[in-house]
N, C-alpha and C positions, 0 to 999 in steps of 0.2 A: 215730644221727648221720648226718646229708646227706653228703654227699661231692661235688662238682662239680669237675672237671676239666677245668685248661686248658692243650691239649698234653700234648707229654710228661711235663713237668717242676713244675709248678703243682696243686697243688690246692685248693681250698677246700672247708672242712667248716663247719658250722652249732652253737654247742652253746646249753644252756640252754633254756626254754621258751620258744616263739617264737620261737627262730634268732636272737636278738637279738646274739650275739658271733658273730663271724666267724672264721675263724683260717684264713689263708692260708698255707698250707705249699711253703716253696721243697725239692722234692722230686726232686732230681737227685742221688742219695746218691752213685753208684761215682765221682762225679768234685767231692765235697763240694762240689756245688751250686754249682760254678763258672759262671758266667754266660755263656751262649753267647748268640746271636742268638734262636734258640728260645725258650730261657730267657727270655730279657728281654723279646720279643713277647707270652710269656705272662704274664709277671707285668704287666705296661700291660695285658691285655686283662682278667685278674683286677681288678683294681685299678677300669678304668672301670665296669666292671660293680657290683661295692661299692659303690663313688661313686655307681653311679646308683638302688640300692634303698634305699627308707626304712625300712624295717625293723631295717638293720643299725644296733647302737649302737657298737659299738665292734670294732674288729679286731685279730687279733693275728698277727703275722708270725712264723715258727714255722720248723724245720729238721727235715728225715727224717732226716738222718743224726747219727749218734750223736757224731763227734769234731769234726764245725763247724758252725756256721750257714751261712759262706758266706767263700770262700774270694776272692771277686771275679771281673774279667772271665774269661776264658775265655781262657788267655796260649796256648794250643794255637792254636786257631782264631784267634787275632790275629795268629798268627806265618804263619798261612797266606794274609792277607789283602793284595793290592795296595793302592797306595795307595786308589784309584778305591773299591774295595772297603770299605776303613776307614770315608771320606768316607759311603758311600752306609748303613751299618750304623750309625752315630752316632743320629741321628734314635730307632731302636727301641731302641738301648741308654738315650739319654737317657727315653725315656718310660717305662723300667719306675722307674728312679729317683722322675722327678716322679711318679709314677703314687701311689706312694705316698705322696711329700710334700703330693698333691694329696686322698689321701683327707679327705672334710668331718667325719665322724666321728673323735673321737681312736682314734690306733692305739698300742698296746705290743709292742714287737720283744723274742723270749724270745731270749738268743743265750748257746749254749754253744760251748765248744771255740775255734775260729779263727773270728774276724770281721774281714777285712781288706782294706784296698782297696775297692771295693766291696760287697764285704759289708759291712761297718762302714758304708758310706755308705746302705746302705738301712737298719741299724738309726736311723743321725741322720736319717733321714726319718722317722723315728717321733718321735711324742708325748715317749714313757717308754719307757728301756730296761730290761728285767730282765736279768743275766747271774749265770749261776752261777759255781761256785768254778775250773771248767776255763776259761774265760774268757779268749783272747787277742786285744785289738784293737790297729788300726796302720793307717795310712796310707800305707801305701811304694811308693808309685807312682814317687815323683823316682828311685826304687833301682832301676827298669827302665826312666828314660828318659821319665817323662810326669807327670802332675798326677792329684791328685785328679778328675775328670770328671765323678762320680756325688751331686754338691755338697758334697762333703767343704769344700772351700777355702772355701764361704761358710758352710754349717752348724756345723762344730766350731769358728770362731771365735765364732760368736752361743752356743754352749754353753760354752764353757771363757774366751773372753776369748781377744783377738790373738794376745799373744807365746807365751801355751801353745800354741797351735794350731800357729805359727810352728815352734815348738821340735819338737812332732810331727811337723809334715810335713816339715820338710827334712832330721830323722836319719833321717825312714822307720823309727824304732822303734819295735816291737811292746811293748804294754802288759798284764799279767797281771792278774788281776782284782781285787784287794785296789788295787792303785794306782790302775786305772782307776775304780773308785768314789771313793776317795780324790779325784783328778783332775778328778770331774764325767762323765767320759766313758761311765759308766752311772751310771745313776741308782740301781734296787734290786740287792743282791748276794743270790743264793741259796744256797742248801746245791748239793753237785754234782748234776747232776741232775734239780733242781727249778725249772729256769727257766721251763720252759712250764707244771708247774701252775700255779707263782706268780703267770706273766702271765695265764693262762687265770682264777684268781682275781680279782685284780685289775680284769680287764676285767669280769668277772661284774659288780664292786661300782658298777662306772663305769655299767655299761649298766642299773642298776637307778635312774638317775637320767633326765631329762625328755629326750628325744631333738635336742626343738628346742633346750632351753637348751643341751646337749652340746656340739652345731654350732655354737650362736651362739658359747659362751665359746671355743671353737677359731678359730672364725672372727677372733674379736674380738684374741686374744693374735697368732695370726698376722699379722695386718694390720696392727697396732701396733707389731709389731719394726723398730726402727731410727729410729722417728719421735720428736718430741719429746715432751713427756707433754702440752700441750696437744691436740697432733694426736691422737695415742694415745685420747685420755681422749673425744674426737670420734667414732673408731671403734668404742669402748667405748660410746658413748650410743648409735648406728647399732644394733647390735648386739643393743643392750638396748631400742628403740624394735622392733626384727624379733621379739621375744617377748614383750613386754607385755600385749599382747591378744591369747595364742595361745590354742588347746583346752589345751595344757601348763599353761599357766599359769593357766588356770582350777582347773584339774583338780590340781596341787599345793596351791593353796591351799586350795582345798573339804577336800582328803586331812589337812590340816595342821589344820586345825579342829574334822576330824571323827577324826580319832587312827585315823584307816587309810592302807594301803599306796595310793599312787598309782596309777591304773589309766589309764598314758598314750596319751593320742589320736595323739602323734606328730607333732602340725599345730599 
């Protein structure tokens, strides 16, 4: 298995044949992967780099530590911050965020233990959440004075619907894992334990599919959120007019006729 590292606290590993899954490991365990300035330089610089190989089909955002995913910002180092200082750090904390929101590939966030604050906001930057049965999320920022940041305020209302979201963020309370499925707030629930094979499965099943149709269907649902279904259905033909004539889709249908596995070009 590859292993690449970025910074302290980031890694990326490769699995499957051809490195076709990605899995992005927020690895800053002694301080459960609480988001410093570091941290978040690294995870945008992971993230661009994803973004920018064709190879990758799918990624998956992953935890070193055994009792969270990610605990959000880094309330240590915020408290040591002048104003000047907050202002000038914004910029790099936003871009590990969109980094991922902006991945072209769909991405699966496995998230055990505490997802909160910003943690949680980088699993709703993902596609599909998986969380196992230790599974705590929340939003509780308004509880120390600030907002969601990490697009909590816009993401978890396009996942749950307004007034849930509403209801969320202004108790700032934490959600245990049976509810949070119940809720919408994850999508698959696992056994304890099993959130990253799960995802790490999952993505396997995703990335054995056409690489360019992958991006275009992501591309296409993404760009169509909030629009009307005329509009939508416009992005959706866009979408579908960028694969029509690709090597993929040649190369699916010849597979489909001749009763074999797909052997995709990627283009």
């Amino acid at each position: 298995m590859d292993e690449q590292r970025y910074g302290e606290f980031v890694a990326v590993r490769r699995h499957g044949d051809g490195g076709h899954v990605a899995e992005l490991v927020l690895d800053r365990p002694k301080a459960m992967n609480a988001v410093s300035s570091a941290m978040a330089a690294a995870i945008g610089e992971a993230c661009a780099a994803l973004a920018a190989d064709p190879t990758v089909r799918t990624t998956v955002l992953t935890s070193s530590n055994d009792r969270a995913f990610c605990v959000g910002a880094d309330l240590k180092e915020r408290n040591s911050f002048t104003d000047a200082e907050l202002v000038r750090q914004r910029p790099t904390a936003r871009a590990a965020y969109t980094g991922v929101l902006d991945l072209p590939m769909p991405a699966v966030a496995a998230v055990h233990g505490f997802a909160l604050g910003g943690g949680y906001e980088l699993a709703l930057a993902c596609d599909v959440i998986v969380a196992d049965a230790t599974t705590v999320v929340g939003l509780p920022e308004v509880s120390v004075g600030v907002i969601p940041g990490g697009g909590g305020t816009q993401l978890l209302p396009r996942r749950v619907g307004a007034a849930r979201a509403a209801e969320l963020v202004f108790t700032a309370r934490r959600v245990e894992a049976e509810d949070a499925e119940r809720l919408g707030l994850v999508d698959v629930l696992a056994w304890e334990g099993d959130a990253r094979e799960e995802a790490l499965a999952l993505a396997a099943r995703i990335a054995a599919n056409s690489p360019v149709g992958l991006r275009a269907a992501k591309r296409a649902m993404r760009l169509g959120q909030g629009l009307d279904l005329r509009a939508g259905l416009e992005v959706e033909d866009a979408a579908w007019r960028s694969v029509a004539f690709s090597g993929d889709r040649a190369e699916g249908v010849a597979a489909f006729n001749e009763k074999r596995t797909p052997r995709w070009p990627g283009e």
